[in-house]
MDTraj code that builds the backbone (N, CA, C; nanometers):
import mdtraj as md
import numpy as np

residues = "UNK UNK UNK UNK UNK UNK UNK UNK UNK UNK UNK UNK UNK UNK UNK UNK UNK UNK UNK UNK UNK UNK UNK UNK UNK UNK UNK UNK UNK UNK UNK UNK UNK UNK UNK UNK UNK UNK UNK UNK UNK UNK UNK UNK UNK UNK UNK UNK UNK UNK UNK UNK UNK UNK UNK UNK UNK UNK UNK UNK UNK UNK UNK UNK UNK UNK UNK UNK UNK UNK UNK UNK UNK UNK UNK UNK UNK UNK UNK UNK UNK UNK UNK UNK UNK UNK UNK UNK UNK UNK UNK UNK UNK UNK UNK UNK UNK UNK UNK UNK UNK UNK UNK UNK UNK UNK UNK UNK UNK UNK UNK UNK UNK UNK UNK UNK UNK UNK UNK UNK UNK UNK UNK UNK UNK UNK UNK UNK UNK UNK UNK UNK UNK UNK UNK UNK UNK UNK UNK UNK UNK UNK UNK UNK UNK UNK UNK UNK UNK UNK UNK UNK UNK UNK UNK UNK UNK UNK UNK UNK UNK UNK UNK UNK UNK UNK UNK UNK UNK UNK UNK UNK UNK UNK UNK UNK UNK UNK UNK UNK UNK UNK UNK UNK UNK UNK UNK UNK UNK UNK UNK UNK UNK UNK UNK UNK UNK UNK UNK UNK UNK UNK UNK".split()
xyz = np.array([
    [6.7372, -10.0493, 13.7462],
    [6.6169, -10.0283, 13.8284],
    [6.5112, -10.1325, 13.7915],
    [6.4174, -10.1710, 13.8823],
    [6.3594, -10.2727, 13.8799],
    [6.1822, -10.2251, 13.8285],
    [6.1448, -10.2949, 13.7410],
    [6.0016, -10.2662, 13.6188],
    [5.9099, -10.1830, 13.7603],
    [5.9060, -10.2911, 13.8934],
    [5.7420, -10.2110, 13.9520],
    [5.8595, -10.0876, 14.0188],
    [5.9931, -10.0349, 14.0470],
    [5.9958, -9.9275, 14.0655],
    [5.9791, -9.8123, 13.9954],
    [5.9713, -9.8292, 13.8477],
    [5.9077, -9.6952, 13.7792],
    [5.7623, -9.7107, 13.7914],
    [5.7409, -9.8023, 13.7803],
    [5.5738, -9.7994, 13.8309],
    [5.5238, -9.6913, 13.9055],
    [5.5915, -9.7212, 14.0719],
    [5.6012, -9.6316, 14.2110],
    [5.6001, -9.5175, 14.1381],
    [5.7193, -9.4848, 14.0037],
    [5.7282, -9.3328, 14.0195],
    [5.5847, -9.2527, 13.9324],
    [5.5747, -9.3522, 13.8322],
    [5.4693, -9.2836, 13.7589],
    [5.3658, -9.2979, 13.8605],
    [5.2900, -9.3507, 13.9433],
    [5.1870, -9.3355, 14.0455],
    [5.2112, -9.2090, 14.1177],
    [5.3134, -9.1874, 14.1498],
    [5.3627, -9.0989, 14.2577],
    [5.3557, -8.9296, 14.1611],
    [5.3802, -8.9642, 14.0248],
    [5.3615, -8.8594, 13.9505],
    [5.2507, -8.7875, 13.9134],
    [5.1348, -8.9100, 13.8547],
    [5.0184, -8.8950, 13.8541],
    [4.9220, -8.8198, 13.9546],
    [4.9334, -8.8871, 14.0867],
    [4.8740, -8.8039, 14.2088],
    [4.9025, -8.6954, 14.2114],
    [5.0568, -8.6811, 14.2124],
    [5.1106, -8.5097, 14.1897],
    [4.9926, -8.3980, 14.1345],
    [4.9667, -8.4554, 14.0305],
    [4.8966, -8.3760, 13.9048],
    [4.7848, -8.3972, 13.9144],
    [4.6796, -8.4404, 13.9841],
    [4.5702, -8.4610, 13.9629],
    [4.5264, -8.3342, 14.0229],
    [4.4274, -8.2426, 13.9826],
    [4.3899, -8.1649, 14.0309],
    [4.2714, -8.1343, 14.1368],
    [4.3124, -8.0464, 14.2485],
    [4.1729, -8.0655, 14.3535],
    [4.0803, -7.9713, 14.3106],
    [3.9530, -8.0326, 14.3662],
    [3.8200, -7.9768, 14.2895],
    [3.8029, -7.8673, 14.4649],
    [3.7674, -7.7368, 14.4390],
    [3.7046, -7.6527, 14.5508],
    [3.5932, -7.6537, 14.6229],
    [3.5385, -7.6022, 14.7117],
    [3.3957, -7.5564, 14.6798],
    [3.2999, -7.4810, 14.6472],
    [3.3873, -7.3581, 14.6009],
    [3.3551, -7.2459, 14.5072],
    [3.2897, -7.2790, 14.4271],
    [3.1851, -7.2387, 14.3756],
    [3.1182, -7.2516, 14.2855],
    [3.0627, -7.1133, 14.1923],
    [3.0781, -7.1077, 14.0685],
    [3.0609, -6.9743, 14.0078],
    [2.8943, -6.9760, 13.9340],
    [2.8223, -6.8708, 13.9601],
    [2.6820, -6.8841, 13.9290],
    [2.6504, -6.7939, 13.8157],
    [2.5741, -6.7865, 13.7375],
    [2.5361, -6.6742, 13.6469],
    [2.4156, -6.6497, 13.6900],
    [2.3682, -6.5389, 13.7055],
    [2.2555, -6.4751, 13.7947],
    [2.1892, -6.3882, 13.6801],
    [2.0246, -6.3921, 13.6343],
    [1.9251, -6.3399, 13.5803],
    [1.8270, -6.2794, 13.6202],
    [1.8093, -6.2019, 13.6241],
    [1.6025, -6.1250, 13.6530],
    [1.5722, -6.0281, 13.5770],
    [1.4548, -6.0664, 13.5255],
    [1.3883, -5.9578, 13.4158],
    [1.2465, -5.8736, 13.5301],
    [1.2421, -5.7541, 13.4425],
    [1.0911, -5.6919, 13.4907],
    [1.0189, -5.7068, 13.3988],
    [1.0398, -5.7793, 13.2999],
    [0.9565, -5.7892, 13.1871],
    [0.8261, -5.9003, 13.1810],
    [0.7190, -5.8723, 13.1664],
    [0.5914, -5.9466, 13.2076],
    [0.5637, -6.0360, 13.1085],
    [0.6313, -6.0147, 13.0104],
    [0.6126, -6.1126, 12.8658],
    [0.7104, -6.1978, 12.8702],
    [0.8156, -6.2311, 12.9426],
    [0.9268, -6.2717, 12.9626],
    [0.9323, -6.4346, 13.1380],
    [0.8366, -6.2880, 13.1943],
    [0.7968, -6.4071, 13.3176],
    [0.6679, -6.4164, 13.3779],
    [0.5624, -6.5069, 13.3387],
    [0.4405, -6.5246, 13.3658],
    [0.3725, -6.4738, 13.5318],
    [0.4903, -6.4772, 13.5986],
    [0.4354, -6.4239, 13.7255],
    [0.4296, -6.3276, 13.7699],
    [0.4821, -6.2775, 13.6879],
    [0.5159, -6.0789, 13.7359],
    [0.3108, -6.0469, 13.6973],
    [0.3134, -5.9998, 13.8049],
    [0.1615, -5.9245, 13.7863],
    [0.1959, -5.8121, 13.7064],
    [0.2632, -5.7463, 13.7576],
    [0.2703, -5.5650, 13.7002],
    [0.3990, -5.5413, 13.7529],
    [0.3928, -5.4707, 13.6212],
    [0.5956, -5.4211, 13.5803],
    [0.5722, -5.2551, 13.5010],
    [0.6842, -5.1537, 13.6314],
    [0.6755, -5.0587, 13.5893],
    [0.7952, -4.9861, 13.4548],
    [0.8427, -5.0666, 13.4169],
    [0.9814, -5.1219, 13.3404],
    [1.0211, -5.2217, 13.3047],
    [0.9592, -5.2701, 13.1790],
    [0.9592, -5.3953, 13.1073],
    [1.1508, -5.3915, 13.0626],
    [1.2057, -5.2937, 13.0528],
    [1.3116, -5.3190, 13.0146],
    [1.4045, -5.3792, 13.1566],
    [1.3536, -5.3587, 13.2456],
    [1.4539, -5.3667, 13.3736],
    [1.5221, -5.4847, 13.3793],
    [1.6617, -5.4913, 13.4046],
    [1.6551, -5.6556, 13.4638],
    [1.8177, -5.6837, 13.4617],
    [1.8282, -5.7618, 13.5538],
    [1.9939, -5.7973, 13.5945],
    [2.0715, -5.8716, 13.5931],
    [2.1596, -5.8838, 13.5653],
    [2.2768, -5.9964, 13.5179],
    [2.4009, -5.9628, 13.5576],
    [2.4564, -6.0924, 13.5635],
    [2.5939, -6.1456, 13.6204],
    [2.6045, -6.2223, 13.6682],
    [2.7386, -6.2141, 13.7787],
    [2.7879, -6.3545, 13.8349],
    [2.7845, -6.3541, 13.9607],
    [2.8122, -6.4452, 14.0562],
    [2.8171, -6.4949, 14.1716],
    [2.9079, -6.5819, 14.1754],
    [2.9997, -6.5458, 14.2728],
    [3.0891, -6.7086, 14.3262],
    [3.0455, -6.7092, 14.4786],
    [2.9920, -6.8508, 14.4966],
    [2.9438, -6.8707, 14.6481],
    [3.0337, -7.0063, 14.6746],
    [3.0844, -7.0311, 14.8293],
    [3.1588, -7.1016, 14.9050],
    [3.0562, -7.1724, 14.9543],
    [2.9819, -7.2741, 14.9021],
    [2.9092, -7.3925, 14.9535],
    [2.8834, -7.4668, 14.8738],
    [2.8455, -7.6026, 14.9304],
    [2.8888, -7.7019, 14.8337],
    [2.7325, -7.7375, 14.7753],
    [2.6988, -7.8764, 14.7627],
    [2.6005, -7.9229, 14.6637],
    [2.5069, -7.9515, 14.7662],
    [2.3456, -7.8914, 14.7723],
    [2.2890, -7.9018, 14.8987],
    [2.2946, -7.8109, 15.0511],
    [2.4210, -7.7221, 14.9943],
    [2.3976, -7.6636, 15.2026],
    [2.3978, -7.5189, 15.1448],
    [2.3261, -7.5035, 15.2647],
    [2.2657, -7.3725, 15.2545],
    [2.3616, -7.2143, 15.2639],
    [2.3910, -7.1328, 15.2535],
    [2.4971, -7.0239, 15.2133],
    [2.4513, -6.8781, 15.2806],
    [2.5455, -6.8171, 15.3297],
    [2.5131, -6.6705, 15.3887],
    [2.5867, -6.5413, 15.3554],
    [2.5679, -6.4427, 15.3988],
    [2.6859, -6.3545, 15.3250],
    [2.7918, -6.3844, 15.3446],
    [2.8397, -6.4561, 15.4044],
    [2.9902, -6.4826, 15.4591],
    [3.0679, -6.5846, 15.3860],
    [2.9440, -6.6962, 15.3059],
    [2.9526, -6.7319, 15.1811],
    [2.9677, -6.6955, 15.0490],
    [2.9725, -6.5744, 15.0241],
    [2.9743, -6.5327, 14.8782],
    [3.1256, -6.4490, 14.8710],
    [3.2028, -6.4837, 14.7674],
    [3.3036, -6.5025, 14.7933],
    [3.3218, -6.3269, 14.6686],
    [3.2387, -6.3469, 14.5885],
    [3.2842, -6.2216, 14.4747],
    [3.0947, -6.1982, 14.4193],
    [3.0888, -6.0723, 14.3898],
    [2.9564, -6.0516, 14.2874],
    [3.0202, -5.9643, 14.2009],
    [2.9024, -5.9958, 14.0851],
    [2.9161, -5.8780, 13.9833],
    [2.7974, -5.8856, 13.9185],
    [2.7193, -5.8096, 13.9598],
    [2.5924, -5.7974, 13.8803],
    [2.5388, -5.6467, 13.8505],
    [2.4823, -5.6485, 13.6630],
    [2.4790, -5.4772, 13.6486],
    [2.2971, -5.4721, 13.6820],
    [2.2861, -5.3898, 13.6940],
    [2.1118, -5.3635, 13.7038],
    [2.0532, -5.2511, 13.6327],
    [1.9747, -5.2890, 13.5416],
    [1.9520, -5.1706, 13.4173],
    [1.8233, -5.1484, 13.3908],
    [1.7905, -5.0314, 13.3593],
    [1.6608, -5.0185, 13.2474],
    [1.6509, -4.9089, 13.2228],
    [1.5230, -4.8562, 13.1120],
    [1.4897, -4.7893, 13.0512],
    [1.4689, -4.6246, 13.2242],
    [1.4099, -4.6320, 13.2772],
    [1.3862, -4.5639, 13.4105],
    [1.4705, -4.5316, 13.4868],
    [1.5878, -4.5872, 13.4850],
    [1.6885, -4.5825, 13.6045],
    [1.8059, -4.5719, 13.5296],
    [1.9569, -4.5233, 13.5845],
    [2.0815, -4.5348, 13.5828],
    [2.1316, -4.6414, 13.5900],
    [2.2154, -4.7102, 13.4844],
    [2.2656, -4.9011, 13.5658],
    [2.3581, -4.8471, 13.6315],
    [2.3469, -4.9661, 13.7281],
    [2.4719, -4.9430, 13.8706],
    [2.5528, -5.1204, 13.8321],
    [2.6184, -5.1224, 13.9291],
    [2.6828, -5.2510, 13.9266],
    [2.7116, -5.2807, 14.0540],
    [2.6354, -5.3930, 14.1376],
    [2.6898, -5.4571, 14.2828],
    [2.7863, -5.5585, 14.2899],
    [2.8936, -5.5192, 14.3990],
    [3.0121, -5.5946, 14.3456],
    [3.0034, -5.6619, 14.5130],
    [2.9118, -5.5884, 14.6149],
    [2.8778, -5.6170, 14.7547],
    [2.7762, -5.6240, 14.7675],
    [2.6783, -5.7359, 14.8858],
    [2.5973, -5.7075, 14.8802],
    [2.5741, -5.6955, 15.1188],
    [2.4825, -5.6248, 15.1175],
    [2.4975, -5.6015, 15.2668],
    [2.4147, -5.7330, 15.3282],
    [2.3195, -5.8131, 15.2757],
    [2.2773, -5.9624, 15.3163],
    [2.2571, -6.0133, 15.2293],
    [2.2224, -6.1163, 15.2388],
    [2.2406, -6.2431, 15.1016],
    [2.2553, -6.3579, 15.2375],
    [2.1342, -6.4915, 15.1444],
    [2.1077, -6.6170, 15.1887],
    [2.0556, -6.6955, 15.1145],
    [2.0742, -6.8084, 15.1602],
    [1.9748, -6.8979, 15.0363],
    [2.0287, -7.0390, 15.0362],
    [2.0155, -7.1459, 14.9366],
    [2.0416, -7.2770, 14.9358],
    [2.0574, -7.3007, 14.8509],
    [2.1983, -7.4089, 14.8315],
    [2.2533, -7.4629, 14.7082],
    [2.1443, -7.5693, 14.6551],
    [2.1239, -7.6424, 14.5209],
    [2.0284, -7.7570, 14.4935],
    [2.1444, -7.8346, 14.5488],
    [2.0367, -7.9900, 14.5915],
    [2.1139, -8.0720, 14.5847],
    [2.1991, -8.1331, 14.4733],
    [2.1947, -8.1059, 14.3640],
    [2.2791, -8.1693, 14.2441],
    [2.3864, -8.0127, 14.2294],
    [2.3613, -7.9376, 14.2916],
    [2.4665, -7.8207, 14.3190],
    [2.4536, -7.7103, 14.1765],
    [2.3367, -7.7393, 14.0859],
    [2.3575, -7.6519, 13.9801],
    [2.2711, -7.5874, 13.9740],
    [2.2347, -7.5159, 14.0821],
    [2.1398, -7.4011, 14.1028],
    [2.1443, -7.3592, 14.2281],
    [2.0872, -7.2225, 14.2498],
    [2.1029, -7.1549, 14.4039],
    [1.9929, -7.0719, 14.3727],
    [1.9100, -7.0778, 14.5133],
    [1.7736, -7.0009, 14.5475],
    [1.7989, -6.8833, 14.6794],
    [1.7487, -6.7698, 14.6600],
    [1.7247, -6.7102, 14.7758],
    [1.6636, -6.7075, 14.9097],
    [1.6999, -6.6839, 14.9959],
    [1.5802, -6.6983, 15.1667],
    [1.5119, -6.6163, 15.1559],
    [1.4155, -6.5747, 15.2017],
    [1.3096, -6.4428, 15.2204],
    [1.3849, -6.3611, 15.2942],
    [1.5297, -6.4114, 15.3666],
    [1.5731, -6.3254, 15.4792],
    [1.6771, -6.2169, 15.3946],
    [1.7202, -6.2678, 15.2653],
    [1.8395, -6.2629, 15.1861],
    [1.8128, -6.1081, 15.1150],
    [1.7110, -6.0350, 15.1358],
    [1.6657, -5.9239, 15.0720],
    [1.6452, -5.8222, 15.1903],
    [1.6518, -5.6649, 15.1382],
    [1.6998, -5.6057, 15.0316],
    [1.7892, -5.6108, 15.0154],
    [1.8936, -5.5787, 14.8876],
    [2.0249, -5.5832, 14.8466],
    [2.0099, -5.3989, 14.8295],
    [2.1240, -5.3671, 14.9130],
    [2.1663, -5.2053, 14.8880],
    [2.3236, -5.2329, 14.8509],
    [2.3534, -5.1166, 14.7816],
    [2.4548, -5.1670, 14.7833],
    [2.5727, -5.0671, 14.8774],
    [2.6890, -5.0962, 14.9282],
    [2.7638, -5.0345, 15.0597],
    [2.7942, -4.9193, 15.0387],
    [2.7999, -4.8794, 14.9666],
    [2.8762, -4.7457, 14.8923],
    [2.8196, -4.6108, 14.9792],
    [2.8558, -4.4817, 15.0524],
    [2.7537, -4.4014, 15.1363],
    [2.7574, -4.2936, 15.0104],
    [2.6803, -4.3422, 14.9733],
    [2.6578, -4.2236, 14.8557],
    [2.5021, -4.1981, 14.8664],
    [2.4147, -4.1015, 14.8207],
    [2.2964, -4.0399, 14.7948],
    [2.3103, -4.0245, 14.6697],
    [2.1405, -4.0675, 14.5979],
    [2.0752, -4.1685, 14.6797],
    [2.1681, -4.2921, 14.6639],
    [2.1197, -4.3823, 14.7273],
    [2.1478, -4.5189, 14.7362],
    [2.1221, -4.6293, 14.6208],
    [2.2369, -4.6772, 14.6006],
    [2.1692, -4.8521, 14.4997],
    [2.0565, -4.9463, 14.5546],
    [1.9750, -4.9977, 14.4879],
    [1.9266, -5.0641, 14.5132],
    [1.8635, -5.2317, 14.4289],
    [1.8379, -5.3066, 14.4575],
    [1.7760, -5.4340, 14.3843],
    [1.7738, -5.5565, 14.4919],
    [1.6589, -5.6000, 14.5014],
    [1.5730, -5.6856, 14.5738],
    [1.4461, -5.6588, 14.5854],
    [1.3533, -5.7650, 14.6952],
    [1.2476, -5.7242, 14.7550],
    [1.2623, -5.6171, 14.8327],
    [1.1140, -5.5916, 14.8095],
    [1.0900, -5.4418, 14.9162],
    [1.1045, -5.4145, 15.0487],
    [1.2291, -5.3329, 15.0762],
    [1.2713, -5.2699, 15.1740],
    [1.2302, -5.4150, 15.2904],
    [1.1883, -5.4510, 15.3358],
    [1.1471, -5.5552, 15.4446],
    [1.2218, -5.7113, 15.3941],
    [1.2178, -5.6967, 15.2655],
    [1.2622, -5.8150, 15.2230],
    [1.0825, -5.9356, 15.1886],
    [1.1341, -6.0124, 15.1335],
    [1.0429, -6.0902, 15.0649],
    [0.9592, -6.2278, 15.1920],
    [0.8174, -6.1993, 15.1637],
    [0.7665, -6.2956, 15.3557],
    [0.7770, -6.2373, 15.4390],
    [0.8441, -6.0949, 15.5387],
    [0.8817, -6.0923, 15.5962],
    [0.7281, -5.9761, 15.6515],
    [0.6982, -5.9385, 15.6309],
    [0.5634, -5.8348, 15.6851],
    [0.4336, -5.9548, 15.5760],
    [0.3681, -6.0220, 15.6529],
    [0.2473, -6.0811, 15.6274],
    [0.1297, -6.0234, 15.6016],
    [0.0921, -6.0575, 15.4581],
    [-0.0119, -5.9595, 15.4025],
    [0.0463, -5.8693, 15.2817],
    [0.1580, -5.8364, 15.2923],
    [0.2372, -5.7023, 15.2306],
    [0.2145, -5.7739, 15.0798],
    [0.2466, -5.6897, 15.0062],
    [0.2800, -5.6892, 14.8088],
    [0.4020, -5.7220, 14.8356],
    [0.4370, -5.7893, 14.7475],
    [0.5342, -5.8472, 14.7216],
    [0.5931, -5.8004, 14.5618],
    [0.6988, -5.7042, 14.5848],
    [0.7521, -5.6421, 14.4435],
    [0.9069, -5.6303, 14.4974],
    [0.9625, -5.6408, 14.3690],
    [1.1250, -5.5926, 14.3384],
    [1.1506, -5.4844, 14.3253],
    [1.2585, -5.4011, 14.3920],
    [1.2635, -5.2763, 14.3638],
    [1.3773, -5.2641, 14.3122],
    [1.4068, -5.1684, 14.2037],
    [1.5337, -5.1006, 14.1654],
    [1.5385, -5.0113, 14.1416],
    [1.6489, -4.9538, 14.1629],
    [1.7427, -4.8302, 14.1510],
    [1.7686, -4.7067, 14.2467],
    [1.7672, -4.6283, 14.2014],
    [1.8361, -4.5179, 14.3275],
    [1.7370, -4.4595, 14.4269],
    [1.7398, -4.5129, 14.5435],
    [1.6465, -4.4673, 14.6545],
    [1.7025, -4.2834, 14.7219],
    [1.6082, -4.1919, 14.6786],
    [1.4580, -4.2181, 14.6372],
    [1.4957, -4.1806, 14.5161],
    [1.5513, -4.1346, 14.4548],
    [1.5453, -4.0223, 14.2970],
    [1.4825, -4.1281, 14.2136],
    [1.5124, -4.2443, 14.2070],
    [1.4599, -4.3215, 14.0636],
    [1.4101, -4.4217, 14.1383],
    [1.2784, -4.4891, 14.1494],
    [1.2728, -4.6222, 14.1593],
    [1.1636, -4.6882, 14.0271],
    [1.1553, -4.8197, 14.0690],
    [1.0707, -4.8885, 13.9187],
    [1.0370, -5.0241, 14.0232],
    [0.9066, -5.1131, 14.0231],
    [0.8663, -5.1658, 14.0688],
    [0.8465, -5.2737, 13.9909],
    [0.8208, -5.3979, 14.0172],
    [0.7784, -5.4967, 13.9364],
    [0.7023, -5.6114, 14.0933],
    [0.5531, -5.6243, 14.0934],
    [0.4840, -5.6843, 14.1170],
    [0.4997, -5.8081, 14.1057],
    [0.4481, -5.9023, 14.2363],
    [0.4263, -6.0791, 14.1979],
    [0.3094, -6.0920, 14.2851],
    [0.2631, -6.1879, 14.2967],
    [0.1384, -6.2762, 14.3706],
    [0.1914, -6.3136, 14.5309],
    [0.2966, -6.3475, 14.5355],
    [0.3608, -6.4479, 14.6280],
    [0.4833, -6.4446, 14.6570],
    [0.5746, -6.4172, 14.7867],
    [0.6744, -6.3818, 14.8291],
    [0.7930, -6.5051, 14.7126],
    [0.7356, -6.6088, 14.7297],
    [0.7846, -6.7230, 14.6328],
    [0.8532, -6.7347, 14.5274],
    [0.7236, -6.6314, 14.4474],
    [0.7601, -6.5982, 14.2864],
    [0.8580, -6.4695, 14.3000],
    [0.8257, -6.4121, 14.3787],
    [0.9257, -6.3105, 14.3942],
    [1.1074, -6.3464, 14.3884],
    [1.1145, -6.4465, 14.4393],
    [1.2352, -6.4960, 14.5242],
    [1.2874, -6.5881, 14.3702],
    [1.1628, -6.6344, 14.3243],
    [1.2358, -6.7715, 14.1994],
    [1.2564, -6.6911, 14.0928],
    [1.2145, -6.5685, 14.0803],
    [1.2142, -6.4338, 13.9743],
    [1.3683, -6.4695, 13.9561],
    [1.4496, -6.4555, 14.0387],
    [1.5892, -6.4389, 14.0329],
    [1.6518, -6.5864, 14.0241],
    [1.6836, -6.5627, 13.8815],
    [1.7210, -6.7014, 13.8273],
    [1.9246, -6.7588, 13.8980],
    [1.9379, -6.8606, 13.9713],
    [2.0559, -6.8305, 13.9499],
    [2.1481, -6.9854, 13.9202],
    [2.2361, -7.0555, 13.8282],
    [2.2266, -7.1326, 13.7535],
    [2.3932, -7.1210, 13.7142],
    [2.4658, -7.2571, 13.7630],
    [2.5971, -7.2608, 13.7386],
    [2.6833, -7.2310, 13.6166],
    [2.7614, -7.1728, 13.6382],
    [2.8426, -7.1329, 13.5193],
    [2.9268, -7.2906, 13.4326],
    [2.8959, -7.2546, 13.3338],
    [2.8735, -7.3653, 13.2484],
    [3.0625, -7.4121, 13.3046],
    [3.1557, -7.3275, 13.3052],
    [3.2791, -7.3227, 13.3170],
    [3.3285, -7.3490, 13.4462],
    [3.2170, -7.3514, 13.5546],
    [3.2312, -7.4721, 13.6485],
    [3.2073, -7.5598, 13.6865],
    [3.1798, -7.6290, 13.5720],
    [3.1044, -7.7975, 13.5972],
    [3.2349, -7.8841, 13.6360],
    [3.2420, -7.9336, 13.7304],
    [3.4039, -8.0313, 13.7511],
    [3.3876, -8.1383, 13.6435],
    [3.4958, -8.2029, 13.5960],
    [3.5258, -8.3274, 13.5115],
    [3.5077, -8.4041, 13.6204],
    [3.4627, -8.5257, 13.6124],
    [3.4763, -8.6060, 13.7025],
    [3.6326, -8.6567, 13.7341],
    [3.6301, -8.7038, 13.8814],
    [3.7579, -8.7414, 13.9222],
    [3.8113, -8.7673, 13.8695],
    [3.7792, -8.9164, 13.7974],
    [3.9467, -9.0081, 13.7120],
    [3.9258, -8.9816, 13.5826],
    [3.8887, -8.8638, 13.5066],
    [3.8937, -8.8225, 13.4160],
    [4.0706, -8.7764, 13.3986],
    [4.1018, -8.6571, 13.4921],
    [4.1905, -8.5748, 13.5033],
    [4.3070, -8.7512, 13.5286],
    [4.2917, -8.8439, 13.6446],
    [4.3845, -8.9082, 13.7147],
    [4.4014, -9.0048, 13.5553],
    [4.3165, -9.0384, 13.4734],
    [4.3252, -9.1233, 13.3385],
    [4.3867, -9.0457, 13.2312],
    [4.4084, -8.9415, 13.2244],
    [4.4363, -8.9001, 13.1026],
    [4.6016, -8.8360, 13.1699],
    [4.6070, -8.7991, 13.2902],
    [4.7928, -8.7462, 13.2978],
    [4.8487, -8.8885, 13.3335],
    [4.7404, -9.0024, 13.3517],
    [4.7928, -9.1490, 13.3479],
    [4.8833, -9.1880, 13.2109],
    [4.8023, -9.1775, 13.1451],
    [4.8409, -9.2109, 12.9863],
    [4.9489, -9.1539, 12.9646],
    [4.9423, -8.9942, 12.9808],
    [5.0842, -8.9107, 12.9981],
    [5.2087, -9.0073, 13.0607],
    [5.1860, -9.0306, 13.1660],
    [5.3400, -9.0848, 13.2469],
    [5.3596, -9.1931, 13.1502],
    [5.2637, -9.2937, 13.1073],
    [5.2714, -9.3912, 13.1138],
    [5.3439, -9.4382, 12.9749],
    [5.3111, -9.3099, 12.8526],
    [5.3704, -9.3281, 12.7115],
    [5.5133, -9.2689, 12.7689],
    [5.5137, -9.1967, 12.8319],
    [5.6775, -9.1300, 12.8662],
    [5.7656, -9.2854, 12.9658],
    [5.6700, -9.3466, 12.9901],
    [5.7813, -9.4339, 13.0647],
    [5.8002, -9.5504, 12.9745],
    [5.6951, -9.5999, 12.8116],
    [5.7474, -9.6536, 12.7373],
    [5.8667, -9.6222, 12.6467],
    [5.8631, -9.4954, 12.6193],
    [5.9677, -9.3872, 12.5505],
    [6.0908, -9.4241, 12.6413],
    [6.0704, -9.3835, 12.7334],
    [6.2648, -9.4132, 12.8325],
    [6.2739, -9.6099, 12.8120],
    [6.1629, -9.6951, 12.8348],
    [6.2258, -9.8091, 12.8110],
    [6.2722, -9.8168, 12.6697],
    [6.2265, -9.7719, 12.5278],
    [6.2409, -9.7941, 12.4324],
    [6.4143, -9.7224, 12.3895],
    [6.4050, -9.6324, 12.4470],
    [6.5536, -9.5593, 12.4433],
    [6.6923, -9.6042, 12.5275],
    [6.6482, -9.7270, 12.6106],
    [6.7620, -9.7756, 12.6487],
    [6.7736, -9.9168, 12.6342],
    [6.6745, -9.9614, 12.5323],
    [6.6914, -10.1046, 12.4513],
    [6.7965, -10.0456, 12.3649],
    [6.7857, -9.9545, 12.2676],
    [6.8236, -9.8875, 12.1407],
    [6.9593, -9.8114, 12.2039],
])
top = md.Topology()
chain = top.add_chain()
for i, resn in enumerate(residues, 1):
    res = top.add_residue(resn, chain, resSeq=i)
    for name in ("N", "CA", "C"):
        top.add_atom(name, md.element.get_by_symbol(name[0]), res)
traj = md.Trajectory(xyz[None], top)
């Protein structure tokens, strides 16, 4: 066989293996009610309150995302006042990827979050019942937990702060390698294996 036809094959191998990048993206999602914690909270009826988990959303770096975009949740919602629940659905959700893709913000439209379940009372976590901007003039607070038996409030200034309250910030474990990271290193692979077969049929 002729030197550039193993060439062909290790190229042909390499591509094989290079792996495709998605557009899934996995988020870790934060919000506290705690006023010592976030300068904008006016008034918090439950300094312990506050929620965590994940998000995987189907949009890429820059475009904007809807429920039809979010591919999985898991976020618990807790405090001292309330029962934690865990939303694994949410009934709307919106918002926009950053352009460098390692962060995601909410719409004013993207609230309240109930969660689907027909149970009494109901889950709850978001802006208030109307959602955040959406009645001009209104307070602007987060609500959680079980509508009506338990709720807990946490206050802001501005539909804004309300919305940036909710931190949400790529999972460290989906940062892609860059392209020819993956195509350079299963390179090297073929490429010591195709010195190995020439060296074994000198010998």
């Amino acid at each position: 066989m002729r030197p550039y036809q193993h060439l062909m094959g290790v190229a042909a191998f390499v591509v094989c293996l290079t792996p495709t990048i998605g557009n899934a993206t996995g988020y870790n999602f934060f919000w506290t009610g705690n006023s010592a914690l976030d300068g904008t909270i006016v008034s918090s009826s439950d300094n312990s309150l506050q929620a965590t988990g994940t998000i995987d959303i189907n949009a890429g770096a820059g475009a904007s995302f809807t429920l039809s975009d979010i591919v999985s949740t898991n976020i618990t919602v807790s405090g001292a006042g309330i029962a934690s629940f865990v939303f694994t659905t949410w009934t709307q959700a919106g918002g926009t990827i950053s352009a460098d893709g390692l962060s995601a913000t909410f719409s004013d439209t993207g609230n309240p979050f109930f969660d689907t379940l027909p149970s009494s009372p109901r889950n709850f976590f978001g802006c208030h019942f109307f959602g955040c901007g959406v009645l001009p003039g209104a307070m602007f607070d987060i609500l959680a937990g079980q509508i009506p038996s338990a709720e807990e409030h946490v206050f802001y200034d501005t539909a804004q702060d309300a919305l940036a309250s909710m931190h949400m910030t790529v999972a460290a474990s989906e940062t892609p390698l860059p392209d020819t990271l993956p195509l350079f290193t299963t390179g090297l692979g073929a490429l010591g294996l195709l010195g190995w077969r020439r060296k074994r049929k000198a010998n």
